[in-house]
Phi, psi and omega in degrees: 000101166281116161269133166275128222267309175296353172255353190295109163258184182286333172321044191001086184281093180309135154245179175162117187284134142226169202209125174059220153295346195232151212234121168250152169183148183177211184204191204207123187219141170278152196246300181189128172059182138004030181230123178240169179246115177267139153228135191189152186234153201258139181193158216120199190217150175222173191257110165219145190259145184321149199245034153258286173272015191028018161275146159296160169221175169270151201230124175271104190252171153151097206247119175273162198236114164214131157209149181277188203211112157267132178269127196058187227277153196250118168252096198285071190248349175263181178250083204261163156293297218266185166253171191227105180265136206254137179216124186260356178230066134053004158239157182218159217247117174256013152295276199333290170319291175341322195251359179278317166262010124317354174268309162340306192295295149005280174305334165279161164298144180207158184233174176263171170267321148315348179236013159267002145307326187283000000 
């Protein structure tokens, strides 16, 4: 699902991606100047291998997700909180987030349930 960013209004536009086992679904509100507000939450399950005893498990997500989507380059002149991901052709891949954000999710320590007894 591709969005154009410039069509992104204060109405709240919804989406929702899946991928596999894991489900993104939220909406998208223009926020300020080149800012859109993505909110959304990632939930499902993905295969990860433990980063104690290195067998896979299921890894249980349900992550709420907010950040803004600058159309073109983020001039840091407001006092933003959040992070700010940059789209340089006025559309943004709302797969592509989905799987940028499962690598993430990835990238943290995660235990198994056996070793998270331990």
């Amino acid at each position: 699902m591709t969005v154009t960013l410039r069509k992104v209004t204060k109405t709240p536009l919804d989406f929702e991606v899946t991928l596999d086992e894991v489900n993104f679904k939220g909406y998208l509100e223009y926020h300020l100047g080149k800012l859109i507000l993505l909110h959304g939450k990632l939930s499902g399950s993905i295969e990860k291998p433990c980063d104690y005893c290195g067998e896979d498990f299921q890894l249980s997500l349900n992550e709420e997700i907010e950040f803004f989507i600058s159309d073109g380059i983020y001039e840091s002149g407001d006092d933003i909180d959040l992070d700010v991901v940059e789209s340089f052709t006025g559309n943004v891949d709302m797969q592509e987030l989905l799987v940028s954000e499962i690598e993430l999710v990835k990238s943290d320590y995660h235990a198994c349930k056996s070793c998270e007894k331990e």
